[in-house]
MARTIZA-956122 format. One line per 4 residues: number of its first residue (from 1); for each residue x, y, z of C-alpha. Coordinates in steps of 0.1 Angstrom, whole numbers, plus 5000, padded with zeros to 4 digits. Example, Ala and Ser with C-alpha at 12.3 -4.5 7.8 and 13.67 -1.06 7.14 Angstrom:
2
1	5123:4955:5078 ~ 5137:4989:5071
//
This chain:
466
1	2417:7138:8466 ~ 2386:7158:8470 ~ 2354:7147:8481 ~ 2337:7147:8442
5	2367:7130:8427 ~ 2362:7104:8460 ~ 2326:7097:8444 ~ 2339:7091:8410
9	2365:7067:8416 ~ 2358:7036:8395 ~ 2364:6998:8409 ~ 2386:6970:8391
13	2365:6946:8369 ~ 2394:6922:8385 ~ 2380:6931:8422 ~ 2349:6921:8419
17	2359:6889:8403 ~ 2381:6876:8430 ~ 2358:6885:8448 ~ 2334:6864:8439
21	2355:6833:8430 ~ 2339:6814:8460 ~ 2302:6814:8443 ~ 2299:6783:8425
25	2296:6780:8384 ~ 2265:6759:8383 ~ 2239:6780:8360 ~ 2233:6771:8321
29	2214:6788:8294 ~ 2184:6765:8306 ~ 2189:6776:8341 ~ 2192:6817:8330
33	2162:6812:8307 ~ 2143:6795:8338 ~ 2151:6824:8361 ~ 2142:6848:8333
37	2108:6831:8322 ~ 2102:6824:8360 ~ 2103:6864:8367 ~ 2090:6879:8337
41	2061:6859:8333 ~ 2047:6862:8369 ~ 2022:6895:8382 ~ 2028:6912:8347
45	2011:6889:8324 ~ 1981:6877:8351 ~ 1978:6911:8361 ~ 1987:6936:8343
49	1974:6933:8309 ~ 1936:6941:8325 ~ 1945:6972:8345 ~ 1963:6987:8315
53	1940:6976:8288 ~ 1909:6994:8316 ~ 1926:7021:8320 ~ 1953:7030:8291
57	1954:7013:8262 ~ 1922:6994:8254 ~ 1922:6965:8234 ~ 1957:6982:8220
61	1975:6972:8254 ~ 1987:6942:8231 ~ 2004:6969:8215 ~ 2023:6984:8246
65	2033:6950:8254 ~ 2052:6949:8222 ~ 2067:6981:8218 ~ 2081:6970:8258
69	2094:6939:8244 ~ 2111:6955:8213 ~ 2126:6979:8243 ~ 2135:6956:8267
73	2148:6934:8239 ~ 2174:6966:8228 ~ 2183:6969:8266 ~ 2183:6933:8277
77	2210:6932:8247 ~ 2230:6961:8266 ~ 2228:6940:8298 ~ 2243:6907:8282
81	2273:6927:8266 ~ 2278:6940:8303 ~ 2274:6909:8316 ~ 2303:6891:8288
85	2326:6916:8297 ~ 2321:6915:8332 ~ 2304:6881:8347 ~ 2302:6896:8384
89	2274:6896:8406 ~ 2257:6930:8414 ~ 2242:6932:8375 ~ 2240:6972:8371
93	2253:6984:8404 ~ 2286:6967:8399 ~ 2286:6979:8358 ~ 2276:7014:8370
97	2308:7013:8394 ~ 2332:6996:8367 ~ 2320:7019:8338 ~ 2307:7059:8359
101	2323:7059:8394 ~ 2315:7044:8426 ~ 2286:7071:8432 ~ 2265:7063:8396
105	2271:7029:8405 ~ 2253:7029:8439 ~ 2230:7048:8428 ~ 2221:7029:8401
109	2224:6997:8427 ~ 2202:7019:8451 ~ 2178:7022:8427 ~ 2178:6982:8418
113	2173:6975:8451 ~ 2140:6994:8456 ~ 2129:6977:8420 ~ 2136:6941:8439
117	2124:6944:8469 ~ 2091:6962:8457 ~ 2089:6940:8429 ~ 2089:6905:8454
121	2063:6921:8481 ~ 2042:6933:8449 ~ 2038:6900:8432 ~ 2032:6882:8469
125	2002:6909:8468 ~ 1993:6896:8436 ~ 1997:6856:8447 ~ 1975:6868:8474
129	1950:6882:8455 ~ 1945:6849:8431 ~ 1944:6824:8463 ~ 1916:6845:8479
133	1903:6836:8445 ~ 1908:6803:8441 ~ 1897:6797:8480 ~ 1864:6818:8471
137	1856:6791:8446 ~ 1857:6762:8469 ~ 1834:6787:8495 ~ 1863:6796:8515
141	1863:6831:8521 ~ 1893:6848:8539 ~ 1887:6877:8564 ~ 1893:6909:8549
145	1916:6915:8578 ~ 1939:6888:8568 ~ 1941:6894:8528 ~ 1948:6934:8534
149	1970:6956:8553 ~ 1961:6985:8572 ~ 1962:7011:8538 ~ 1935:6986:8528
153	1913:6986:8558 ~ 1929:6954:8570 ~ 1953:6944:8596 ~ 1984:6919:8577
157	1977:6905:8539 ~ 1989:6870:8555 ~ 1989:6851:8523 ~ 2017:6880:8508
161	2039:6871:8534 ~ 2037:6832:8539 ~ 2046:6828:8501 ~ 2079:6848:8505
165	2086:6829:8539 ~ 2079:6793:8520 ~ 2103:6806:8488 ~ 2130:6815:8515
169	2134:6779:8528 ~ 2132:6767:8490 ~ 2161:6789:8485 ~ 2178:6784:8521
173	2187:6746:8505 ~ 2211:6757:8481 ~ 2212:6769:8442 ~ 2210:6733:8428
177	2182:6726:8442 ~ 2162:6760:8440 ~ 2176:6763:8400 ~ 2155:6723:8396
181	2122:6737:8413 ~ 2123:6772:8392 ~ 2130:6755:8361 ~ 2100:6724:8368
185	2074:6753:8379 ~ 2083:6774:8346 ~ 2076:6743:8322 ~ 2041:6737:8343
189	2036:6776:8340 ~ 2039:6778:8303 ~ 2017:6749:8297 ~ 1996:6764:8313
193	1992:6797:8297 ~ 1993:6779:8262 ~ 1964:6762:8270 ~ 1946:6795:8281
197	1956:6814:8246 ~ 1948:6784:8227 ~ 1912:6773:8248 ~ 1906:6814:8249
201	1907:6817:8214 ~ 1878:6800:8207 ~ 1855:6826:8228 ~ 1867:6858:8215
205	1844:6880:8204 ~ 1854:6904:8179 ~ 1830:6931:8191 ~ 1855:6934:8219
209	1881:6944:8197 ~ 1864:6976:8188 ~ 1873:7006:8185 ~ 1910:6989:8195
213	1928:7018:8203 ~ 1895:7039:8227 ~ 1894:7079:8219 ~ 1893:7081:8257
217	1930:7073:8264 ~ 1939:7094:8227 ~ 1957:7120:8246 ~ 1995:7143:8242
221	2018:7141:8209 ~ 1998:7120:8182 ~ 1970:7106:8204 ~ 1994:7084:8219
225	1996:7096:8255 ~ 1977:7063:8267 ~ 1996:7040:8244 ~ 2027:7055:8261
229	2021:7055:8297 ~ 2009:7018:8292 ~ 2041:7007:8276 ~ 2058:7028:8305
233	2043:7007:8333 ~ 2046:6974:8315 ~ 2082:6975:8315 ~ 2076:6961:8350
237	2065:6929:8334 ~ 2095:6929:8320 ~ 2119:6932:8349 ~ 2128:6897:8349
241	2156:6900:8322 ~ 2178:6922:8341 ~ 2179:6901:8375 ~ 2196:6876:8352
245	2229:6901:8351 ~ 2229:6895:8388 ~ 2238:6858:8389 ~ 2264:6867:8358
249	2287:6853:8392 ~ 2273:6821:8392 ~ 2271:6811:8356 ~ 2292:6784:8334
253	2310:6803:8304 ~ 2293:6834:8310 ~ 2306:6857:8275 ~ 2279:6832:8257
257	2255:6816:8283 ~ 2248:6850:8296 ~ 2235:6866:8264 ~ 2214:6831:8254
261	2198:6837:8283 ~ 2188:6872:8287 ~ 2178:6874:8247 ~ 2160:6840:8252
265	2140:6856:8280 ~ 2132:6882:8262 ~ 2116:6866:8229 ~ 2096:6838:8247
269	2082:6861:8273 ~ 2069:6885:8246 ~ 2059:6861:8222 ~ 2034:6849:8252
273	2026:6885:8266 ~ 2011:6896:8230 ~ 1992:6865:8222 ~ 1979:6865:8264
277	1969:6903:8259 ~ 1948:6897:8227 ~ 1928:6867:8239 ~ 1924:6881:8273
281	1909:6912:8257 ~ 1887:6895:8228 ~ 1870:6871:8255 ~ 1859:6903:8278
285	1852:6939:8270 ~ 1886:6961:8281 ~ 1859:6985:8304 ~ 1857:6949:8328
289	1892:6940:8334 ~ 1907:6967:8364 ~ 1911:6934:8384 ~ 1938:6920:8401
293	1927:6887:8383 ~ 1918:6891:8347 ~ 1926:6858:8336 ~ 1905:6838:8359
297	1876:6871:8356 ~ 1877:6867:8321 ~ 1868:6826:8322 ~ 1844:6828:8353
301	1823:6855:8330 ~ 1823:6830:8300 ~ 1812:6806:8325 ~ 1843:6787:8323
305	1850:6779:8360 ~ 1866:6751:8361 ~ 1891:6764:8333 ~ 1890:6791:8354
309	1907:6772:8386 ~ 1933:6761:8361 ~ 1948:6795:8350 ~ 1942:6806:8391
313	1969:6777:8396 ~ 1988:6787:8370 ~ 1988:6820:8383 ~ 1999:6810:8413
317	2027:6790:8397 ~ 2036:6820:8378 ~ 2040:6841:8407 ~ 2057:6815:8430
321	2087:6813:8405 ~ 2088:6851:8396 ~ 2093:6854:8435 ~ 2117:6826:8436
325	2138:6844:8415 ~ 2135:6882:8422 ~ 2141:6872:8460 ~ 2177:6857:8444
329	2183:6881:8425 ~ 2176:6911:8452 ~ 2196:6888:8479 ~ 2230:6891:8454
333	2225:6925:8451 ~ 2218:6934:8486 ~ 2256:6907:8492 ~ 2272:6930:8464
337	2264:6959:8488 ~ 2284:6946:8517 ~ 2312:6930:8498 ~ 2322:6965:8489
341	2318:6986:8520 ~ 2284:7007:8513 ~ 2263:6988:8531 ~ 2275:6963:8566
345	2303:6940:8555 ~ 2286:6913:8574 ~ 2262:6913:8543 ~ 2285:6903:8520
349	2296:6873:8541 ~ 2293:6842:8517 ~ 2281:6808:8543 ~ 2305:6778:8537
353	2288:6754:8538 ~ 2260:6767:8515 ~ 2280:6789:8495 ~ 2249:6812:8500
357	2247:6852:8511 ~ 2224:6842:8539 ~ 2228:6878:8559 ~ 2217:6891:8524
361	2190:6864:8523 ~ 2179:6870:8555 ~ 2176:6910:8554 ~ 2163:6910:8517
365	2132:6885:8529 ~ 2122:6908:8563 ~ 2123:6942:8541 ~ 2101:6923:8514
369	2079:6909:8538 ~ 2072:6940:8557 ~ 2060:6955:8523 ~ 2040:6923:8510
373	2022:6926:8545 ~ 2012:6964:8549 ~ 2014:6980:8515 ~ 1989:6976:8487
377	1999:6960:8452 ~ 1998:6993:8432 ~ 2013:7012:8455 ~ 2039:6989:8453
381	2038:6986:8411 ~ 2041:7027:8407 ~ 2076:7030:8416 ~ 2089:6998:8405
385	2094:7010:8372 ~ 2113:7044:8382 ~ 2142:7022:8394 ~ 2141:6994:8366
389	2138:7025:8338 ~ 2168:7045:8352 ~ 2188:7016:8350 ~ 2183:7010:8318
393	2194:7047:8304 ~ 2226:7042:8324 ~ 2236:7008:8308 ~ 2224:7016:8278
397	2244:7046:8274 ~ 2275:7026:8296 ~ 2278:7006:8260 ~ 2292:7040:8246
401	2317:7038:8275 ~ 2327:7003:8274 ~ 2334:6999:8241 ~ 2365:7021:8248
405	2379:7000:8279 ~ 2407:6981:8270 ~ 2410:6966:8304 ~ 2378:6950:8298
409	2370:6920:8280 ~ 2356:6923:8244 ~ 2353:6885:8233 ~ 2318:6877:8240
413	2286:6895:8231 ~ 2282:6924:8214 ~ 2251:6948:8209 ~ 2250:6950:8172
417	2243:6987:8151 ~ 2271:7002:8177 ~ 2266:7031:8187 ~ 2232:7038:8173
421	2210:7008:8192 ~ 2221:7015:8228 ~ 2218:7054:8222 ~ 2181:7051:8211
425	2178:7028:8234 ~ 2185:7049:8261 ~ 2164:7080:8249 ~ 2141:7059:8252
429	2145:7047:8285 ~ 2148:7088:8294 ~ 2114:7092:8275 ~ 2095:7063:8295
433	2107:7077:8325 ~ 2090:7109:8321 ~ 2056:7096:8314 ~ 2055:7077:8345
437	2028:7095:8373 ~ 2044:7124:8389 ~ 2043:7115:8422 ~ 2055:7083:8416
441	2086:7100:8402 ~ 2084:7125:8432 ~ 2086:7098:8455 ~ 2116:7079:8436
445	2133:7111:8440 ~ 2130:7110:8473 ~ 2146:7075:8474 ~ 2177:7083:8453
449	2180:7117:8481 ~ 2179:7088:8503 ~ 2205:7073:8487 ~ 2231:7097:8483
453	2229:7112:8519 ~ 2236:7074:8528 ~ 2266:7073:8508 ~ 2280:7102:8519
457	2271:7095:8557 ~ 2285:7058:8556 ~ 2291:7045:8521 ~ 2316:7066:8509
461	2342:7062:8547 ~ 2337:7022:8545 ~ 2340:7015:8510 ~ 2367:6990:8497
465	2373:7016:8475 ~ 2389:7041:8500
//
């Protein structure tokens, strides 16, 4: 067998599932949506929403947010047939290797990986950020040496690291009790930013609103250069969907709960990303809102502070659970990697008596703690998308593939308008990807280099597979 056909060689479905039979069944459609809501609606809608409306969209960044939901909505569809036919842990990685060949598939996990881990340490940025806030109100103010690493003039962003420590031991109890605290902060979270659209509405200014869509960012094919490359970095806020497919392991009657879960995700989370984007921007003029705390910027300047304190703390809860749940899901991934060989097997060792990856745990929490420490927020942001955008061509255009499997369940959910939905769906995923910042595509380049000469150095000689 030569070295290319090696790299192609596709894994068992069957494997991976007796592999896995030792993680417990626990998670419901509650518990998915939880984890989902918990992720999705974290950094991207406290954060986002005012960089891209200063700097790409305008008042029109409502807009973006919409067009990324209808996206996501086309590929988080794509994940939950995936995750029907194949309720494994590993989400795209273990698809990629099922579906393309052991290569795509680490490639694809490879690229997922980077997308977690950057994804936890840039929302512990963010929580950082909104505490310095919230401590600034009560006249507490933080050395600068403590809130920034050195790429900021600082020495350790302390805060960044302490929340991904506290989250660890949360999660270091077990999934019953993690899955209780997720789904409690989520309900206290939404109320939250109800009560912000619905107080907020009241102190729009319709001024604000004009001109929507700024001649400034009217730029390439149509005007809509700024409209795009808005939409291309909020997919990021929408990341949360996909790290569902990881605990597909873990879940009770996965060909249905699976696809509730990920398409229940998907509606609530844009439902309250639109309606955040259009009050946040009628209350304050889009030229004011490149901070890393809109929300609570946008009350203080309406002379709202005390409202203001409450959408910090929800903030905070926000990015708490969308931690809690992207260090899960980047801790299964990282196990998937050593129960097959390409990374050490001692990280895919499952602990008895927690039934936990702790190896996993443990690597997945220093990485994203390193990062959260030393590395700016939009440093971090800029190539999360790279990694969450190729996945989603690859799966999208994997429903082509799996259609044809016969060895491969077909009895839960199905992507309807077969073949024509995932194949847009994944030009457009191809499309996005291109309008993300060259060098932020220059850099994820680098990474997947990374990634190959890895599995051809060690992967590909201590893989199951050979």
């Amino acid at each position: 067998m030569s070295i290319f056909t090696r790299a192609f060689k596709r894994e068992s479905v069957n494997t991976y599932i007796k592999a896995d039979s030792h993680m417990s069944r626990v998670l419901t459609t509650r518990d998915l949506i939880g984890l989902g809501v918990g992720t999705v609606i974290g950094t991207g809608i406290f954060i986002l929403p005012g960089h891209e409306a200063a700097q790409h969209a305008g008042p029109a960044v409502s807009v973006a947010f919409l067009i990324a939901a209808i996206f996501s909505g086309l590929s988080g569809m794509a994940f939950a047939e995936f995750s029907s036919a194949m309720p494994v842990a590993g989400s795209a990685y273990s698809y990629g290797t099922v579906i393309y060949g052991e290569i795509i598939g680490w490639l694809l996990g490879w690229s997922l990986i980077l997308e977690y881990f950057l994804a936890v340490s840039a929302i512990a940025t963010g929580f950082s950020a909104y505490l310095g806030n919230l401590l600034t109100i009560f006249n507490i103010h933080m050395p600068k040496a403590l809130m920034s690493g050195p790429m900021e003039g600082g020495i350790i962003n302390i805060f960044a690291v302490l929340i991904i420590l506290l989250v660890t031991i949360i999660l270091s109890r077990g999934l019953n009790a993690s899955k209780k605290i997720e789904n409690g902060a989520v309900i206290l979270k939404v109320a939250i930013l109800v009560l912000f659209i619905i107080g907020g509405s009241f102190f729009i200014k319709h001024a604000n609103y004009v001109p929507f869509y700024p001649k400034e960012f009217q730029s390439g094919i149509g005007g809509l250069g700024g409209l795009s490359a808005a939409t291309a970095s909020i997919i990021f806020a929408f990341l949360g969907f996909d790290t569902i497919a990881a605990h597909a392991a873990e879940v009770k009657n996965p060909q249905k709960t699976m696809a509730r879960g990920i398409i229940g995700t998907v509606i609530i989370s844009a439902l309250l990303y639109v309606l955040f984007s259009i009050v946040l921007t009628g209350i304050v003029n889009y030229k004011k809102l490149g901070v890393d705390d809109p929300a609570a910027f946008a009350l203080q300047a309406i002379h709202q502070t005390q409202f203001a304190v409450v959408i910090t703390v929800g903030a905070l809860i926000g990015m708490f659970t969308a931690i809690l749940a992207l260090i899960y899901a980047s801790s299964r991934l990282t196990y998937s990697f050593g129960r097959d060989g390409l990374l050490p097997r001692s990280l895919g060792k499952i602990s008895a008596g927690s039934h936990l990856p702790v190896n996993a745990l443990i690597l997945a929490v220093i990485i994203e703690s390193i990062f959260a420490g030393l590395i700016p927020l939009n440093t971090l942001a800029s190539l999360i998308n790279a990694g969450t955008l190729l996945a989603f061509m690859f799966i999208n255009f994997g429903i082509l593939i799996l259609r044809h499997r016969k060895d491969l369940s077909h009895d839960g959910f199905k992507v309807p308008g077969y073949p024509v939905i995932p194949f847009i769906a994944g030009v457009i995923s191809l499309i996005l990807l291109t309008q993300l910042p060259p060098k932020t595509l220059e850099l994820f380049a680098m990474w997947v280099i990374i990634g190959v000469i890895w599995y051809f150095a060690y992967g590909i000689r201590h893989s199951k597979l050979s």
